[in-house]
C-alpha positions, 0 to 999 in steps of 0.5 A: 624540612632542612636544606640537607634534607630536600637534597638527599630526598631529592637525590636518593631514591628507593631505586638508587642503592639497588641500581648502585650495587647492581652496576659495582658488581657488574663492573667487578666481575668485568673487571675480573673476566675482561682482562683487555677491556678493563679500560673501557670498563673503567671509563664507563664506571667513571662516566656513571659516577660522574652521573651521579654527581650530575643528579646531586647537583640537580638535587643541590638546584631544587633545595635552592627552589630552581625547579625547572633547572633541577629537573633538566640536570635530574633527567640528564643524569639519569639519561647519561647513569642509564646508558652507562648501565646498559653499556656495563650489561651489553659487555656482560652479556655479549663478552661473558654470559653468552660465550659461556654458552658457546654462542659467540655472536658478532661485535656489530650484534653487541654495537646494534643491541646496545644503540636500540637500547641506548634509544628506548631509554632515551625514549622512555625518559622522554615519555616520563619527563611528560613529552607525548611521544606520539605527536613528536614522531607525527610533527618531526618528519621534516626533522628525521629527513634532515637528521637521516640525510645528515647521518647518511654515512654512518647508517650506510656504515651500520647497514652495511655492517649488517650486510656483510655478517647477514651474508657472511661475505667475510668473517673473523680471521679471514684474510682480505685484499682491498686494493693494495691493502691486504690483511686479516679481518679481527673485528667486525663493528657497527661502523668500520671493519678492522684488518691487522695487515703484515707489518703490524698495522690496523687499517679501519674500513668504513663498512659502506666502502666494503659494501660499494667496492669489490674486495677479495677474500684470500684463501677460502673456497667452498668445502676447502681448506684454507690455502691461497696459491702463490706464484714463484717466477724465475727465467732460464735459458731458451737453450734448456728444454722445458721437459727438463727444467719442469722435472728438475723443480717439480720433483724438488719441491714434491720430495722437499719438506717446506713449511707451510706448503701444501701437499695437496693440490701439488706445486706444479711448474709451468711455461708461461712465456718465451720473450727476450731471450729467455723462458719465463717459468712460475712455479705455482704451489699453495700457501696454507698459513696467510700470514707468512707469504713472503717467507715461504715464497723465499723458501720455495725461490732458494728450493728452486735455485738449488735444483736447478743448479744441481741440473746444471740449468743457469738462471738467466735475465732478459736480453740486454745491451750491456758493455763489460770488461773482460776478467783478467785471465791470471784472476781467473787462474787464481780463483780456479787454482784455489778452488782446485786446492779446496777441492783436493783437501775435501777429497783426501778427508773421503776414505774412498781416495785415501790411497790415492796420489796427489795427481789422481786426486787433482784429477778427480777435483777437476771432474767434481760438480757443485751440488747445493741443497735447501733445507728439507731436500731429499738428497737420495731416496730409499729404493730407488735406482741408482744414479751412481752419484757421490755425495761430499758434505762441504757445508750443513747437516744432512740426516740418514734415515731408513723408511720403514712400514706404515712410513715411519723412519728410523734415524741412523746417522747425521752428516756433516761437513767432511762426510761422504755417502751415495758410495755404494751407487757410485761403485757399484751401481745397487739401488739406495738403501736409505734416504738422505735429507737435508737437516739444514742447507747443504752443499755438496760436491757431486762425483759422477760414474764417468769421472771416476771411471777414467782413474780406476782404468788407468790404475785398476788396483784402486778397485781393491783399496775401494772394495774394503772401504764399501765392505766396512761401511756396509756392514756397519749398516748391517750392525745397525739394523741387526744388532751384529757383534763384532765377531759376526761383523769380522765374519761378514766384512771377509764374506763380502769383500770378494763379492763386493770387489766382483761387482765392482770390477764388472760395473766399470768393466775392469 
């Protein structure tokens, strides 16, 4: 027989080509279906081919007639082509056929299933190269102790694996804190748990330390969603009473539309602690999506600063001695003075003071309170009673809309800077007839009842001027919602003119 020929007949068996084809075909179809695995796929089709060179080689060394040590490269090669073809059908099994059948077992099920059959081939190579298992497993306790002893980490690391996916301490997608380290669990292997935190970083955990060491698992409780509470801390003055700044939050927050917030359990507000000079609130509400705490909490801080400063409660910090120098007055006079003239331009684009003279209007500029709103706030809420309040847009979008049966809303108009709502409450005490919401971050100026009071007794006629504005623009809602023509809108503004101006005049007692 020829050189060539003892190589081939060595090197090509009746079972190469069928195993050939086999692993070809298992790689293609992984290659097609496991877009994000195609690399390890290509590494071990690499690994299995090189294998094969291994075995030619082994073939080459027994033409020459070194049997010994073309044996030892046959059986390396076909240890190493052998586990290569097991790792090809570890992945179509685990990655492909059984998540077609909507089982979808654990990584570390795949890692164990995969090392019990990378050891059963080494066995059985062993058994076939004509080693007796049995005496190896009776002479070799010594050399298991030392290799256990050895490997004593990473079987603490496989068990632990196990452990943590037997008892379900934590699963895929939940989001853990292990020390300082917080995250969402994305793989759980044979030797290290993977978490992706926040900022985009992958933080491996040995399994045995999960194991040894407490964590904790955020935002789950039994037969709840998942939702983790969170804690908005902020300071006021001893001089505000609690009953006061709790109101003020609370019925922000409860009426606001904030992502990510949930509705149930209700945020609540709370006195933790009075020390320093000032009482120390959080606001507690919970947090339905993990992974945007920050953002929300930041939310969540500008709706509590924009109510408080709407009930005239100042933030304040612990006491502290500091030095500081006083302000000169003529700064302070300018920056009022500016303030002033901003002031009167917003309130001469308001049709409600367009009759009015410039003194009147520097007058009610004086008596205008800052009024800010964050986005989602309900400004003023469809029923209830009024606060005879003022509403001027100084910047952001609010929307109108009507509630109607089964809560659903009908749009009637969106505010912008320049406009004006809250009239009817103001004038005439009735409750609100539609809502108001802020569309983005707005800030109002507030006119309060007493303010305008003082100008409408000093120059009564005013009355009338207002009476004609409120008219039209009540029944310009009317025609929203009844579809009125412009002839039945006539008709209506001349009915209700001598009402509107009665009611006016009794209201403020003219």
């Amino acid at each position: 027989m020829s050189f060539w020929d003892n190589t081939i007949q060595f090197f090509w068996r009746e079972e190469s080509l069928p195993v050939l084809v086999m692993t070809l075909c298992i790689s293609f179809l992984l290659f097609n279906f496991l877009k994000d695995d195609r690399k390890s796929v290509a590494n071990t089709l690499v690994f299995f081919i090189a294998c094969l060179f291994i075995q030619f080689v082994g073939a080459l060394v027994h033409a020459l007639e070194f049997i010994s040590a073309s044996s030892v490269f046959r059986e390396a090669g076909l240890i190493g082509s052998g586990i290569a073809v097991i790792r090809l059908w570890g992945l179509l099994v685990f990655r492909i056929v059984l998540p077609s059948l909507k089982v979808t077992p654990p990584r570390i099920a795949e890692d164990i299933f995969v090392i019990i059959a990378y050891v059963a081939w080494f066995l059985v190579r062993l058994r076939y190269a004509g080693l007796d298992l049995g005496s190896i497993v009776a002479t070799s306790a010594m050399i298991t102790a030392v290799v256990a002893f050895a490997m004593q980490d990473t079987l603490g690391n496989i068990l632990g694996g196990l452990a943590l996916q037997l008892d379900n301490s934590i699963e895929i997608g939940d989001w853990i804190k292990v020390d300082d380290i917080s995250g969402k669990v994305v793989d759980i292997r044979w030797r290290s748990t993977l978490v992706e935190t926040r900022n985009w970083e992958t933080v491996v955990f040995p399994n045995s330390q999960l194991m040894k060491n407490k964590f904790l698992v955020l935002g789950r409780r039994t037969d709840q969603p998942v939702q983790w509470r969170r804690w908005v801390w902020f300071n006021v003055n001893l001089g505000t009473t609690p009953t006061k700044v709790v109101s003020a939050v609370e019925n922000a927050i409860l009426q606001a539309e904030i992502n990510n917030v949930a509705k149930t359990p209700a945020p609540s507000c709370v006195l933790m602690e009075m020390d320093k000079g000032c009482a120390r609130y959080a606001l507690r509400y919970w947090l339905t999506d993990l992974a945007v705490d920050d953002p929300t909490d930041a939310a969540v801080r500008w709706h509590v600063y924009t109510a408080l400063k709407r009930a005239n409660i100042q933030l304040t910090v612990e006491e502290q001695n500091v030095h500081f120098i006083k302000e000169n007055e003529k700064y302070e006079e300018a920056v009022h003075e500016r303030e002033m003239v901003r002031r009167v331009k917003t309130l001469r684009r308001v049709e409600l003071f367009s009759q009015m003279t410039e003194d009147e209007l520097r007058k009610l500029a004086e008596s205008l309170k800052y009024a800010p709103f964050a986005k989602g706030n309900v400004i003023a809420k469809q029923g209830t009673p009024a606060q005879h309040w003022l509403f001027i847009i100084i910047n952001g979008e609010a929307e109108v809309y009507l509630e109607l049966e089964h809560g659903e809303k009908r749009r009637l108009n969106t505010l912008s800077k320049g406009d004006f709502f809250g009239e009817m409450s103001l004038m005439t005490g009735s409750p609100r007839v539609a809502s108001v919401m802020a569309r983005t971050d707005v800030e109002c100026y507030r006119l309060d009842k007493d303010a305008f009071e003082d100008i409408l007794r000093e120059r009564p006629s005013i009355a009338e001027e207002v009476a004609q504005v409120l008219v039209a623009r009540r029944s310009q809602l009317d025609t929203a919602l009844q579809n009125l023509d412009k002839e039945s809108l006539n008709r209506e503004i001349k009915q209700r003119h001598n009402e509107v101006l009665g009611t006016v005049r009794r209201f403020f007692g003219l």
